[in-house]
Each structure stands twice: as C-alpha cells, then as structure tokens.
N, C-alpha and C positions, 0 to 999 in steps of 0.2 A: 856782218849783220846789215841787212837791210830794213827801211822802215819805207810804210807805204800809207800817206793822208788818204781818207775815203771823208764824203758825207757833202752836205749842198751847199752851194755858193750862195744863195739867198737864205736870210730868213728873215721873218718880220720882227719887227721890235714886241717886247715883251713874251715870245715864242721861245722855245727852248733851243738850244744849239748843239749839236749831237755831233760829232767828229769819230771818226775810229781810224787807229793805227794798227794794222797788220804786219805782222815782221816774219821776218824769212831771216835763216841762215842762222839761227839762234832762238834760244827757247826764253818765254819771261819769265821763267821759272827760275832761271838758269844764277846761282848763288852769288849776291852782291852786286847785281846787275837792277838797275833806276830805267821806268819808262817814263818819261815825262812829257810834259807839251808846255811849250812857249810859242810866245807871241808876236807880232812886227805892226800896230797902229799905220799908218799913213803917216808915215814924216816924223814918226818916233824911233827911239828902239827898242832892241827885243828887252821884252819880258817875262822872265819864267813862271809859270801859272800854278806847277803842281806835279807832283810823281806819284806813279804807283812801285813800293818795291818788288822785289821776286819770293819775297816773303806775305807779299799783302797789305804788305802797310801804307798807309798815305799821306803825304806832305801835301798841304800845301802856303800856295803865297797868301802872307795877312793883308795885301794890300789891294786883292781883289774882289770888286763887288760885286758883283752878281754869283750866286750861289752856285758852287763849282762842285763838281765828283768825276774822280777819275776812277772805272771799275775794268773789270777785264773777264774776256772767257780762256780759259787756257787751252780750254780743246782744239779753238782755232788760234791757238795763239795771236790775239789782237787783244787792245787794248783802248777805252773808249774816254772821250770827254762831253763831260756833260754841262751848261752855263744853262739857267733857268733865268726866262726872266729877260731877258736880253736887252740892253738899250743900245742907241745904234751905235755909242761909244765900243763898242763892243768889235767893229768893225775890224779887220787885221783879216794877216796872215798869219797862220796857224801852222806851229811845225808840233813834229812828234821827235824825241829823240832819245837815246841809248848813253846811258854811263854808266860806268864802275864804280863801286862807291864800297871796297872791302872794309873800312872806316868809319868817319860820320857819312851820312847821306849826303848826297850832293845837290844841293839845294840851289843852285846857282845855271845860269843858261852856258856857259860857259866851260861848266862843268862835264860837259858831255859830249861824247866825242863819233855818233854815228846818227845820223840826219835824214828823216825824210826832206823831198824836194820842197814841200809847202802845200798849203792850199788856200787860197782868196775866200775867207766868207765876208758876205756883206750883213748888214743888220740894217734892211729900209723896210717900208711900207712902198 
C-alpha cells in the first residue's frame, strides 16, 4: 500500500486546512483497514488526529482543537482532512497512514504500519 499527501504548504490563520491522501495498491474500502492522519509540530511529537474506517466510521482525537473531519471519495480512492478555523499552532507535518485494526480501532500513531512521506503545512498570515 502506498499513501501519497497532496494540498498547500501555506495557509492563513483562521482559513480552513484541507490535506488529501490518495492511495495506490489497496482499496479503502478494503475490510478492517484505518485511514488516518497524524501530525509532527516543530520540536514536538507526532500526534494522531483522526481515522476514517473502511466501513465509514470515524474516530477521532478528544484532544484536538480546531474542528476536524476526515471524509473520503472512494471512486478515487483518496481520502481527505479537513481543520476549520486554523490557528498558527496548527503549524506541523501532516502524515496520512494505513492500519489494520480486525479488532478495536487503532486509535494510536503507532498503530499503523504503511506511511505516506509527509507534507509541511504552515499556518501564517
């Protein structure tokens, strides 16, 4: 499975933030299989933001503020994140990633085991 970040390295504060993961090699439909996206601040660590599963359903983290939705098209098989609102904390690298989760949901960054490369967004004016 391959995963691949798309969408723009700037955006302004209080702007929406829009990120899409497209994947190859694997379907998100594909049963017990988690799309997720986490995060990397500047000088922090990563954080897990949120999943969509292969059923539709969606997790996410209680501990993030700005108002989050992970949706998906399946035609193109991708998979999008959405943060409204943005403050410039907000700032990071943004991964999209892949786990199995035949189980409970895997709710965790660690938890998953097939990685796009990242992508830098920033949040200035």
């Amino acid at each position: 499975v391959q995963l691949e970040e798309s969408g723009p390295g700037l955006v302004k504060p209080a702007q929406t933030l829009s990120l899409t993961c497209t994947v190859s090699g694997g379907s998100i439909t594909t049963k017990y299989y988690y799309w997720s996206w986490t995060r990397q601040p500047p000088g922090k660590g990563l954080e897990w933001m949120g999943a969509r599963a292969y059923s539709g359903s969606t997790y996410y983290s209680p501990s993030l503020k700005s108002p989050t939705s992970i949706s998906r098209d399946t035609s193109k098989n991708q998979f999008t994140l959405q943060l409204s609102s943005v403050p410039p904390e907000d700032t990071a690298v943004y991964y999209c990633a892949a786990g199995y989760g035949p189980g409970t949901p895997p709710l965790k960054w660690d938890e998953y085991d097939y990685w796009g490369q990242g992508t830098q967004v920033t949040v200035s004016s």
